[in-house]
C-alpha positions as CSV (number, residue, x, y, z in Angstrom):
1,X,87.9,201.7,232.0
2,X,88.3,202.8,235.8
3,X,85.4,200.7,238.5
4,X,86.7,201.3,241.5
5,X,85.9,203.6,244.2
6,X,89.1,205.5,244.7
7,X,89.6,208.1,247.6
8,X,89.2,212.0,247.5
9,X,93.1,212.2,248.1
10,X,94.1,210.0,245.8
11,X,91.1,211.6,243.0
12,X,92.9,215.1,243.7
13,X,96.7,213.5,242.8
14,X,95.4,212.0,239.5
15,X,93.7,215.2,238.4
16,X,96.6,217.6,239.5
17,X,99.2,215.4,237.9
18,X,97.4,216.3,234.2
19,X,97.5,219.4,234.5
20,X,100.4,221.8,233.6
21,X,100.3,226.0,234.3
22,X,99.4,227.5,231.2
23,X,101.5,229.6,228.8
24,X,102.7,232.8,230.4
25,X,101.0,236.2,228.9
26,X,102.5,239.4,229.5
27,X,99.9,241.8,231.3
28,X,100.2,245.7,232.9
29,X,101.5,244.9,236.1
30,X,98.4,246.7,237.8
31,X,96.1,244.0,237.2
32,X,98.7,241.2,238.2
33,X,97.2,241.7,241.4
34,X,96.1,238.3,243.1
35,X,97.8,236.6,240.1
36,X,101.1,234.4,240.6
37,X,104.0,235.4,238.1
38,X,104.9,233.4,235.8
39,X,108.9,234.8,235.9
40,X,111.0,236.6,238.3
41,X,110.9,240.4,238.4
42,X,114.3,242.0,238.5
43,X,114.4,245.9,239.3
44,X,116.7,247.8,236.9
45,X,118.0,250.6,239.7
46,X,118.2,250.8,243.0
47,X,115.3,251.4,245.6
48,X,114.9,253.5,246.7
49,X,117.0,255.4,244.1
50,X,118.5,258.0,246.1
51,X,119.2,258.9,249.8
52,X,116.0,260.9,250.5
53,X,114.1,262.8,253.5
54,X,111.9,260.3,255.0
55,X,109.6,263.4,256.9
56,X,108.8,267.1,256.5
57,X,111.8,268.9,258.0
58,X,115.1,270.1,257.6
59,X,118.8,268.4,256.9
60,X,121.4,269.0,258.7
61,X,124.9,267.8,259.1
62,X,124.4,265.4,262.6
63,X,128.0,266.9,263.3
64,X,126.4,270.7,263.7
65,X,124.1,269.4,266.0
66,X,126.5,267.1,268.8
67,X,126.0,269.4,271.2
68,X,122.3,270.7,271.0
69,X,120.2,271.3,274.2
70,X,117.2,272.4,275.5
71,X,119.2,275.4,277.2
72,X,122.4,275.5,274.6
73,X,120.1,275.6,271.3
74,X,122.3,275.3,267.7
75,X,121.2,278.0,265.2
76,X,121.1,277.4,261.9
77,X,120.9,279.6,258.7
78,X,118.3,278.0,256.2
79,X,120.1,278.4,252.6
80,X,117.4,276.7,250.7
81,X,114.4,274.2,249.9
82,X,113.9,271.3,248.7
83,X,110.8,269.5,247.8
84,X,110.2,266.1,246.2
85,X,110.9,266.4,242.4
86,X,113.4,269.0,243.1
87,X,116.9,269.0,243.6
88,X,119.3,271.7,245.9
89,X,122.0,272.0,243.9
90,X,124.5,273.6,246.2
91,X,126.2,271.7,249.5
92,X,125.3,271.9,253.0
93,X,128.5,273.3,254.8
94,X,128.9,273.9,258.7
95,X,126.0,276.0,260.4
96,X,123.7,275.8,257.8
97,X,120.3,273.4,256.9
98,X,117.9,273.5,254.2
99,X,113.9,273.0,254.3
100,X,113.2,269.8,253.0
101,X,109.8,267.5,252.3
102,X,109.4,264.0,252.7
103,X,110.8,262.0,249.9
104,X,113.1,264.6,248.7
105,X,116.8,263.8,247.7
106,X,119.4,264.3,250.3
107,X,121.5,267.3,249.7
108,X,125.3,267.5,249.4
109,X,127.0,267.7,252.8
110,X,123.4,266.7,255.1
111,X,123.5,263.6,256.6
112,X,120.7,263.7,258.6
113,X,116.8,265.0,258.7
114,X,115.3,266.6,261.9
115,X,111.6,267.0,261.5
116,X,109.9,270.7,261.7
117,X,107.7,269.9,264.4
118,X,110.5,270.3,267.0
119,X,112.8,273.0,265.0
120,X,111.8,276.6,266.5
121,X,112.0,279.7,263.2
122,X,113.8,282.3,264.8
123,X,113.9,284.9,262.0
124,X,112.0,284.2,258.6
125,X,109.3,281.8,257.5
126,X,111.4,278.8,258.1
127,X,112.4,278.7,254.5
128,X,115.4,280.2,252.9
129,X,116.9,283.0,254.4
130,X,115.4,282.1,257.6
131,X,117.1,281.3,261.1
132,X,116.7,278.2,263.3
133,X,117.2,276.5,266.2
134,X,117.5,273.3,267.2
135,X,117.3,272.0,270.8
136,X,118.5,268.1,270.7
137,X,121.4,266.1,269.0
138,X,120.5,263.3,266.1
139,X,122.3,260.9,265.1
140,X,123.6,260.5,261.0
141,X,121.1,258.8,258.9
142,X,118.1,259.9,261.3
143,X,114.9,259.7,259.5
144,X,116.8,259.7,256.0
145,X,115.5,256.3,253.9
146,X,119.4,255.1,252.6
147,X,119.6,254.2,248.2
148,X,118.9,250.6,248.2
149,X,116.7,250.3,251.1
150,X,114.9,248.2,249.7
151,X,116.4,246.4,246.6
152,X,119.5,247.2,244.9
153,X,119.7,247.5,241.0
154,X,119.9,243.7,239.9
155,X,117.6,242.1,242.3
156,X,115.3,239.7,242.3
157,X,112.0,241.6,243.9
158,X,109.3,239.3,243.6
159,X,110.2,235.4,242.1
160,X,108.1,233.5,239.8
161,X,104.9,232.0,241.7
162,X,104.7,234.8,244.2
163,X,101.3,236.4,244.1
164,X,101.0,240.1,244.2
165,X,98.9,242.0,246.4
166,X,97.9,246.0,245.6
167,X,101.5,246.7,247.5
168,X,103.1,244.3,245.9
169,X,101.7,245.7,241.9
170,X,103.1,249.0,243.7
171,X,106.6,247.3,244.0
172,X,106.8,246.0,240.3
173,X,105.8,249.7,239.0
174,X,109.1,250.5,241.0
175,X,111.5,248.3,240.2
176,X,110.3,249.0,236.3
177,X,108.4,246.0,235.7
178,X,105.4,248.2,233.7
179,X,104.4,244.6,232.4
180,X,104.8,241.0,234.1
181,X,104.0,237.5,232.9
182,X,101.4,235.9,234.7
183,X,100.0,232.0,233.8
184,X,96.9,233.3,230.9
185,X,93.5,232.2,232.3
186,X,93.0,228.8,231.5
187,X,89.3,228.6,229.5
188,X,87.4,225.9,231.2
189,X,84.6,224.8,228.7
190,X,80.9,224.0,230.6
191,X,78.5,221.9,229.4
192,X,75.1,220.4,230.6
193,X,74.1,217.5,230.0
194,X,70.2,216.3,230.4
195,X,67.0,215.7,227.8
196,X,65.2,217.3,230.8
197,X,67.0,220.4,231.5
198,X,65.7,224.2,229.7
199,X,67.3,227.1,230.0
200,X,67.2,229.5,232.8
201,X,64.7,231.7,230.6
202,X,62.3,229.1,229.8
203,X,59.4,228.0,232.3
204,X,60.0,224.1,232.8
205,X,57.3,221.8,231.7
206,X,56.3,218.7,233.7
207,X,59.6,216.7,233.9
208,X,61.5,219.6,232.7
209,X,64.2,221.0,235.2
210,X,66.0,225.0,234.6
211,X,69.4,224.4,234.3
212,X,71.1,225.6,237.0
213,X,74.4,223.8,237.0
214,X,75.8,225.6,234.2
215,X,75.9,228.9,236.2
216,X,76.9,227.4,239.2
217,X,80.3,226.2,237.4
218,X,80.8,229.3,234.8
219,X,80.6,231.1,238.5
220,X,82.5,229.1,240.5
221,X,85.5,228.8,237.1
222,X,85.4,232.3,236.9
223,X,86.0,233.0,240.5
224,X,89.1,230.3,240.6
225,X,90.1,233.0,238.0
226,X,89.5,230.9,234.9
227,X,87.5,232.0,231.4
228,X,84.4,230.0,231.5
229,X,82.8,229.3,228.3
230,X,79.3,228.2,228.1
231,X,78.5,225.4,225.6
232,X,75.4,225.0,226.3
233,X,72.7,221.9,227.3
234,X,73.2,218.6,225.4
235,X,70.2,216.2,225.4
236,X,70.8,212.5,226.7
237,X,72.2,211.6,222.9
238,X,75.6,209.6,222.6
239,X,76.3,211.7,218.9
240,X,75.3,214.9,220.3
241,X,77.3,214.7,223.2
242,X,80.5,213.3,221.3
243,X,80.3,216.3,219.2
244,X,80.0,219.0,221.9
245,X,82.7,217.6,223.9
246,X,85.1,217.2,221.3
247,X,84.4,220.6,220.2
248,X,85.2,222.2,223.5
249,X,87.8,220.1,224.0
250,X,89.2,221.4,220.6
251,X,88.7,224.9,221.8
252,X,89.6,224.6,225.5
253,X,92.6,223.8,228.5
254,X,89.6,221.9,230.6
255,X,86.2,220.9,229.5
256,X,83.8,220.2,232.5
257,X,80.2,218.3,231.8
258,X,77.4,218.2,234.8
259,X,74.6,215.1,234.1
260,X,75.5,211.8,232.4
261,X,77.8,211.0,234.7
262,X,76.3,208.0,236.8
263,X,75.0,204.6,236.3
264,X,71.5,204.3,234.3
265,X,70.4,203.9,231.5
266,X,71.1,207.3,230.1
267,X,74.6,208.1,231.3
268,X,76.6,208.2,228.6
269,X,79.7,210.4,229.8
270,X,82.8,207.4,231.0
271,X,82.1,205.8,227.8
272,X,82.4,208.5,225.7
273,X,85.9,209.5,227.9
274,X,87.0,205.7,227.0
275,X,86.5,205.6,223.6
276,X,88.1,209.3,222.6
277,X,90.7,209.1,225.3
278,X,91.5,207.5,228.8
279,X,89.5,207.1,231.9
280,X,91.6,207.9,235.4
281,X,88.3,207.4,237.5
282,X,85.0,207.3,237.8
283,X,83.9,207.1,241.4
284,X,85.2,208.7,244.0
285,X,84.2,207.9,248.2
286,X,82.3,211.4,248.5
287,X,79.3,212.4,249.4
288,X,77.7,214.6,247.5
289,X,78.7,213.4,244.4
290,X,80.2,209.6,243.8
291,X,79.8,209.4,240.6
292,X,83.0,211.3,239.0
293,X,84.4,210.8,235.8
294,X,88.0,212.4,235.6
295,X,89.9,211.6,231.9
296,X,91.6,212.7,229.6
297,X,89.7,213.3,225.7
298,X,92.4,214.3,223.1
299,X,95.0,215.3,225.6
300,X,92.7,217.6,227.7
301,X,91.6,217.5,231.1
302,X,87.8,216.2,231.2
303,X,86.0,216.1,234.8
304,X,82.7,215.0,234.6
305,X,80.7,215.8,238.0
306,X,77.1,214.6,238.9
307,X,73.8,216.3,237.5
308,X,72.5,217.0,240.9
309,X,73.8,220.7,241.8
310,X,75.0,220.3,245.5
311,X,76.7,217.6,244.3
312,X,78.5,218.9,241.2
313,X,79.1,222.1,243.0
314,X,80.9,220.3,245.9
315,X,82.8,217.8,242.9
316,X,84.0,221.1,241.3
317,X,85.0,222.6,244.7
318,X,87.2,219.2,245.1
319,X,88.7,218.6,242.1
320,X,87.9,221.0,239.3
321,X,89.3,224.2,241.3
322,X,92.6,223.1,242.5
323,X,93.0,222.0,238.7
324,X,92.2,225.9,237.5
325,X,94.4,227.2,240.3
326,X,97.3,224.7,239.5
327,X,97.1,225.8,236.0
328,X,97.4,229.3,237.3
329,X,100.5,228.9,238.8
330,X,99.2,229.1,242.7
331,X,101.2,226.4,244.9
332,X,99.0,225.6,247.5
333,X,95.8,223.6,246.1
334,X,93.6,223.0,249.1
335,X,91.5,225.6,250.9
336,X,92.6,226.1,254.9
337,X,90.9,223.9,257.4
338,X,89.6,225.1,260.8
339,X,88.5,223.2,263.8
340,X,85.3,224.0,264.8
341,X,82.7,222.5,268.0
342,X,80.0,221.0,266.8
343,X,76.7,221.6,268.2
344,X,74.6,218.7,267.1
345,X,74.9,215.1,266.5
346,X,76.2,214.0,262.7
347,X,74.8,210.2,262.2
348,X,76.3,209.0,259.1
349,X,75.3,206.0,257.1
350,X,77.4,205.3,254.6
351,X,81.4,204.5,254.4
352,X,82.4,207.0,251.9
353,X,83.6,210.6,253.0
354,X,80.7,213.4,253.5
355,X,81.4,216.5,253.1
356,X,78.2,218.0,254.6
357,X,77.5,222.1,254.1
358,X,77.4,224.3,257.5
359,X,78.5,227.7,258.8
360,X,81.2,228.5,261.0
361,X,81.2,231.3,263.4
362,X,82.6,232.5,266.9
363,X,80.8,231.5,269.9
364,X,80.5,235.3,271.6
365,X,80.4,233.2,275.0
366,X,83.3,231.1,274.9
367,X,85.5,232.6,271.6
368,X,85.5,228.9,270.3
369,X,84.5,228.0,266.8
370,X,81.6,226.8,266.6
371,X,79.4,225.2,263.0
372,X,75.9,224.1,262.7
373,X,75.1,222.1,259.5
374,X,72.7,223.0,257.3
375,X,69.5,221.2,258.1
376,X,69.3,219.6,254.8
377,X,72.3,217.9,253.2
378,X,69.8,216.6,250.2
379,X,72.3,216.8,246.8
380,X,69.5,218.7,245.1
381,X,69.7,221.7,247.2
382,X,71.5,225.2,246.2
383,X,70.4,227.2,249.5
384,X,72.4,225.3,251.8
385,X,75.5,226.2,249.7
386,X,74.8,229.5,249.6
387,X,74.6,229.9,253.0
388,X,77.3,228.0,254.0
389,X,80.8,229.2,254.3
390,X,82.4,225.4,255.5
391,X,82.2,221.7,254.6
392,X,81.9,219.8,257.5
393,X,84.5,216.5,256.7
394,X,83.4,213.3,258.2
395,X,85.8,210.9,257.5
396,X,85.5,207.4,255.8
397,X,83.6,204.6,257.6
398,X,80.1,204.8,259.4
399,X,81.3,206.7,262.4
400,X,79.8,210.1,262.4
401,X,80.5,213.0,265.2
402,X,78.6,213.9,268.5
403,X,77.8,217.4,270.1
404,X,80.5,218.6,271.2
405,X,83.1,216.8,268.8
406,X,85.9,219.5,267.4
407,X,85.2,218.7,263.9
408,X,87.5,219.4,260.4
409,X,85.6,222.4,258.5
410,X,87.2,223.5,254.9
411,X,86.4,226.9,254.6
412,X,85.2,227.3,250.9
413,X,84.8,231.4,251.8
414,X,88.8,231.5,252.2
415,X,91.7,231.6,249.6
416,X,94.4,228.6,249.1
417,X,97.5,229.3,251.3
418,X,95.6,231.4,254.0
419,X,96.7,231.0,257.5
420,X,93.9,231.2,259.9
């Protein structure tokens, strides 16, 4: 069974080493948006499919038009129209155009699209049967989008692990990608653990405590895009606990417990991991939250954060997340880091790594960065996270920061792979 105190780093490369991406699952490829693939998406034809009119105007042959001027106008007869969804059957020959809209296929014989704004009607409504002039040369291919621009039939358009954005859904429906396989959402069982705790619902009785760690991690799972699943409080009972884990490990990619996971009397958790299965850790050099057990129980991933809420809310931040998005299939694991000034002193006490709740915002004066800790770091507290959108790191040993120090801040209100 793991004793030692073992870095955050080194906590993170355990945990992320057992977990795999889950099985791929095919999905409509609207709502693969802000989801990596799982597989490369190949389009079937080219894109854009055809030559077409990339404004409102009309196609010419670039030729007709060599020697256009303000005072030496071409005039063209219109022979037709053409808007998108239709197609002009016939073939622009010399000294005539047709009306065309944006997005329209090319005609025969045009190789070029002038747009109506500066094309004068000098008989007719512009359309066919109408006479035109135009009073400046363009050159072939202006303001015509070429077949292929984008992609050509056979190509790879977006590769496995690439996450796509509304645009990027777009570009999927184009290349004919209707479905796409995306990593399935990994179900991340929670569990509470604590004779003392009562549901939400209930009013607590002396030495009673609402339980509000479960909904602080079947939030947080969710919005690291996992399915949470809620099995419920677990009083401080070696037997009841066994069963509840071992059931949502049965039923589960992760299982996830909050309580039980320190040193009294009454804390039950690493020995139940080392006896169904293998303990990696069990402390890490953090602060909130030392007291992490990270094993596996019947080949699945078991974190085990601390009962007090700041603390197993910051432990879940740190580990359990970069698990779920790993799992996912996103690459980068960390959330960014900005440097921000400090406007207070931090004292720190204790050797082990804080990571201490503030809020980050631009100084209107100077346009730095600048973060003020919440005045509170107690490991009980939920407001401070909720009004916090950093963690201040202070590294290990008993050195803490000064006002004025440019200090690391891990913006917890920012996506993985963001560049600030």
């Amino acid at each position: 069974m793991a004793k030692e105190m073992i870095s955050l780093e080194a906590a993170q490369a355990i945990v992320l080493d057992h977990v795999t991406p889950t099985p791929s699952v095919r999905i409509p490829s609207w709502r693969a948006s802000g989801r990596p693939l799982a597989e490369d998406v190949v389009t079937d034809i080219d894109l854009a499919p055809y030559a077409n009119s990339a404004m409102d105007g009309y196609a010419v042959r670039a030729a007709d038009l060599a020697g256009a001027g303000e005072d030496s106008p071409v005039i063209l007869d219109v022979i037709g129209h053409e808007a998108a969804g239709e197609v002009f059957e016939g073939v622009v020959g010399a000294g005539q155009t047709i009306r065309i809209m944006t997005g329209a296929p090319m005609p025969d014989g045009a190789d070029a699209v002038v747009k109506y704004e500066i094309v004068e009607v000098l008989a007719g409504d512009g359309n066919e049967g109408s006479r035109v002039a135009f009073r400046q040369a363009v050159p072939a291919g202006n303001d015509v989008r070429r077949a292929g621009l984008e992609a050509r039939a056979g190509d790879v358009v977006m590769r496995a692990g690439e996450v796509p954005s509304a645009a990027g859904v777009g570009l999927l429906a184009s290349a004919g990608a209707a479905q796409v396989g995306v990593h399935a959402r990994p179900v991340v069982g929670i569990i509470s653990i604590g004779s003392e705790i009562v549901e939400p619902s209930c009013v607590p009785h002396r030495g009673q405590i609402r339980d509000a760690n479960a909904s602080v991690l079947l939030a947080a799972a969710r919005e690291a895009g996992a399915e949470p699943r809620h099995f419920g409080i677990v009083p401080d009972d070696p037997a009841a606990i066994r069963e509840v884990v071992l059931r949502a490990a049965a039923e589960c990619d992760m299982v996830i417990t909050s309580g039980g996971a320190s040193s009294g009397d009454y804390d039950y958790v690493t020995a139940l991991v080392a006896q169904e299965g293998e303990v990696l850790f069990d402390h890490i050099s953090l602060r909130p939250g030392k007291a992490i057990t990270f094993g596996m129980v019947h080949d699945v991933p078991f974190l085990g954060l601390s009962g007090n809420p700041a603390a197993a809310a910051v432990g879940f931040e740190m580990l359990a997340r970069p698990a779920i998005r790993r799992m996912l299939g996103f690459a980068a694991g960390s959330r960014p880091v900005q440097m921000a000034r400090i406007g207070h002193d931090v004292p720190k006490k204790q050797d082990r790594r804080y990571y201490n709740r503030a809020r980050v915002v631009r100084d209107d004066a100077t346009g730095e960065l600048a973060v003020t800790e919440a005045k509170s770091q107690d490991s009980s507290l939920l407001g401070t996270l909720q009004h916090a959108n950093c963690l201040v790191m202070v590294p290990e040993g008993k050195q803490g920061y000064t006002a004025g120090d440019l200090v690391p801040c891990v913006r917890i209100d920012i996506d993985e792979g963001t560049v600030l």
